[in-house]
FILUMLO-904095 format. One line per field, with one value per residue (C-alpha): residue number from 0; residue in one letter; x, y, z. Coordinates in Angstrom, 1 decimal, always signed. Example, Ala and Ser with C-alpha at 12.3 -4.5 7.8 and 13.67 -1.06 7.14 Angstrom:
n: [0/1];
res: [A/S];
c1: [+12.3/+13.7];
c2: [-4.5/-1.1];
c3: [+7.8/+7.1];
This chain:
n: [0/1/2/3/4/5/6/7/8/9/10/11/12/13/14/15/16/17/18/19/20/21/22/23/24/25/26/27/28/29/30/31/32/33/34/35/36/37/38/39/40/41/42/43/44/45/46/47/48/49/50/51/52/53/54/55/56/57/58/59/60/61/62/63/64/65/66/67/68/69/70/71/72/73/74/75/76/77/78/79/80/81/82/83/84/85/86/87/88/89/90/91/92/93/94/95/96/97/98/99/100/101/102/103/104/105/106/107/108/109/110/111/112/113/114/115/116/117/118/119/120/121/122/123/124/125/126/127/128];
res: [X/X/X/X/X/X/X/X/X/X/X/X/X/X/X/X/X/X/X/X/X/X/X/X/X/X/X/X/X/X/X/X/X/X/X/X/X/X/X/X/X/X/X/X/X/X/X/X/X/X/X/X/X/X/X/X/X/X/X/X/X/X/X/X/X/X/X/X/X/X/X/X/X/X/X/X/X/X/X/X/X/X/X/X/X/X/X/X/X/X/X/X/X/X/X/X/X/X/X/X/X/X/X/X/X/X/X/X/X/X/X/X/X/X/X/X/X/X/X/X/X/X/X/X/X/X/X/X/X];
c1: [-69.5/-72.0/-74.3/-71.9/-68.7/-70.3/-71.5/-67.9/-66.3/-68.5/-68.2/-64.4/-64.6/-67.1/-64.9/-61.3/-59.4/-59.5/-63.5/-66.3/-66.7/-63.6/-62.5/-59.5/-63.0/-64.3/-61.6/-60.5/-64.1/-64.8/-61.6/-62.4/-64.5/-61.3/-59.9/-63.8/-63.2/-59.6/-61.1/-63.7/-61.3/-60.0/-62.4/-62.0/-59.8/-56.4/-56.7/-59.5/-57.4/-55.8/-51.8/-51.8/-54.7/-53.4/-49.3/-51.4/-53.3/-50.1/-48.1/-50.6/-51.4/-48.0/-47.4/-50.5/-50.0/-46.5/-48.0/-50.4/-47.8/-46.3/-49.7/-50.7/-52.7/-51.6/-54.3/-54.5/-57.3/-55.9/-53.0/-55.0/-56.9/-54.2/-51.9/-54.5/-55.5/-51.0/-51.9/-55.1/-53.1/-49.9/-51.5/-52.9/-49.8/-48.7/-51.5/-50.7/-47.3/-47.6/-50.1/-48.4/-44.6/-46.6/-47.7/-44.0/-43.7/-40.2/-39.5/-39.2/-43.0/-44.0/-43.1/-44.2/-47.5/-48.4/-47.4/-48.7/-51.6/-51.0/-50.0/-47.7/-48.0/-51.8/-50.5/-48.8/-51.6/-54.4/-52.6/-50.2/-46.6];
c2: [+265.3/+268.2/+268.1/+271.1/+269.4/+266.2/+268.6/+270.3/+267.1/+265.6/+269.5/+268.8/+265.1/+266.1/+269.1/+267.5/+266.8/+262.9/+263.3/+261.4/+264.0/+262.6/+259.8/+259.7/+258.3/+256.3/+253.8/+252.8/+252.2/+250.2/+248.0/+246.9/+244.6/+242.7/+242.3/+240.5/+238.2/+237.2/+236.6/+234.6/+232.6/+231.6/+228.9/+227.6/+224.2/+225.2/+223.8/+226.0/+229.3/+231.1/+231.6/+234.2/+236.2/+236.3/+237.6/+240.2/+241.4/+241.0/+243.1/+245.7/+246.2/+246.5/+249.4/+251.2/+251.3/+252.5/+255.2/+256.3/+257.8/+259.8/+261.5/+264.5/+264.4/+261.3/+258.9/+256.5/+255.0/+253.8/+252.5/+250.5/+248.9/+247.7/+246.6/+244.5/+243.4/+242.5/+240.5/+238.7/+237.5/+237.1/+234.6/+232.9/+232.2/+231.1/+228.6/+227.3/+226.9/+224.9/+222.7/+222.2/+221.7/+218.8/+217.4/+216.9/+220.3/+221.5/+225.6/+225.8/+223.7/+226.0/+229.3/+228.1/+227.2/+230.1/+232.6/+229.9/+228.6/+225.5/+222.2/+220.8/+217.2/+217.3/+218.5/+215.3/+213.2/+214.7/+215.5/+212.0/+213.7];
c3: [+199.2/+198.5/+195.1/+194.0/+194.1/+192.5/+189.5/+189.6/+188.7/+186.7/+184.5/+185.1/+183.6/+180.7/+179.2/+179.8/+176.8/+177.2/+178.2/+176.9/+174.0/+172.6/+171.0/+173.1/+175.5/+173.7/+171.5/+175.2/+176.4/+173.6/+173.4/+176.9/+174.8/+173.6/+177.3/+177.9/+175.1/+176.2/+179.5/+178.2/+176.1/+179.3/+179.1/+176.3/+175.1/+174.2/+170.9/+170.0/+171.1/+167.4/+168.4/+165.5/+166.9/+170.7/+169.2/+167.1/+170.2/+172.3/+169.8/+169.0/+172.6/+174.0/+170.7/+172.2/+175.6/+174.8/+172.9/+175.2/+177.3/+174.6/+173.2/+174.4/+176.5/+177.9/+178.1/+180.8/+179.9/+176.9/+178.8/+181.1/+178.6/+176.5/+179.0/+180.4/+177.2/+176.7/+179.6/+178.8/+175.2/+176.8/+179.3/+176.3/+174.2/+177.6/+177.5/+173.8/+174.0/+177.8/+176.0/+172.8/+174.7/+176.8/+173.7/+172.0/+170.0/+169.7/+170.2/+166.1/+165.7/+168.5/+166.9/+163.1/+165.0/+166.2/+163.0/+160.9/+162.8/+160.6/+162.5/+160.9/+161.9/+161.1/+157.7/+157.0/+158.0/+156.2/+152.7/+152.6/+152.8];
């Protein structure tokens, strides 16, 4: 590739509409740093993983990468992102709800558990009902 083709699509990339001079650039770029945390997560006990915080990244990213196809411009960036960040919080309500089936949890104790984030069984222990 010749030093004037590399500046012809680096001009190209600089001045398109979803370029780094937008934000259409940058909100993508950034929110990688969500995906990193999810991955990191990955690590982590199961116990320690918020149920409530993965469905809200879940949710929010599947809206988003929906969206990104109907914007104009369409923004694959933003699509990629989010549906790899769907993945990383989908994979961890997978994760939670594996461990807390094993450990007796009914469907219903499984769902309140993760909207709640409150465990119902530790409830009754620590207040005495």
């Amino acid at each position: 590739m010749s030093t004037s083709s590399v500046r012809f699509a680096f001009r190209r990339f600089w001045q398109s509409e979803t370029g780094p001079k937008t934000v259409h650039f940058w909100a993508p770029t950034l929110k990688w740093g969500l995906v990193f945390a999810g991955f990191s997560d990955m690590k982590r006990p199961v116990e320690k993983i918020s149920g409530a915080q993965n469905l809200s990244l879940l949710s929010t990213a599947l809206i988003w990468t929906r969206w990104s196809f109907v914007i104009k411009p369409r923004n694959i960036l933003l699509a990629s992102v989010n549906s790899f960040l769907c993945l990383t919080a989908g994979y961890q309500l997978g994760r939670i709800a594996n461990y807390r089936i094993r450990n007796g949890d009914s469907v219903s104790q499984l769902c309140s558990y993760i909207l709640s984030g409150a465990d119902e069984s530790k409830k009754e222990i620590t207040t005495g009902r």
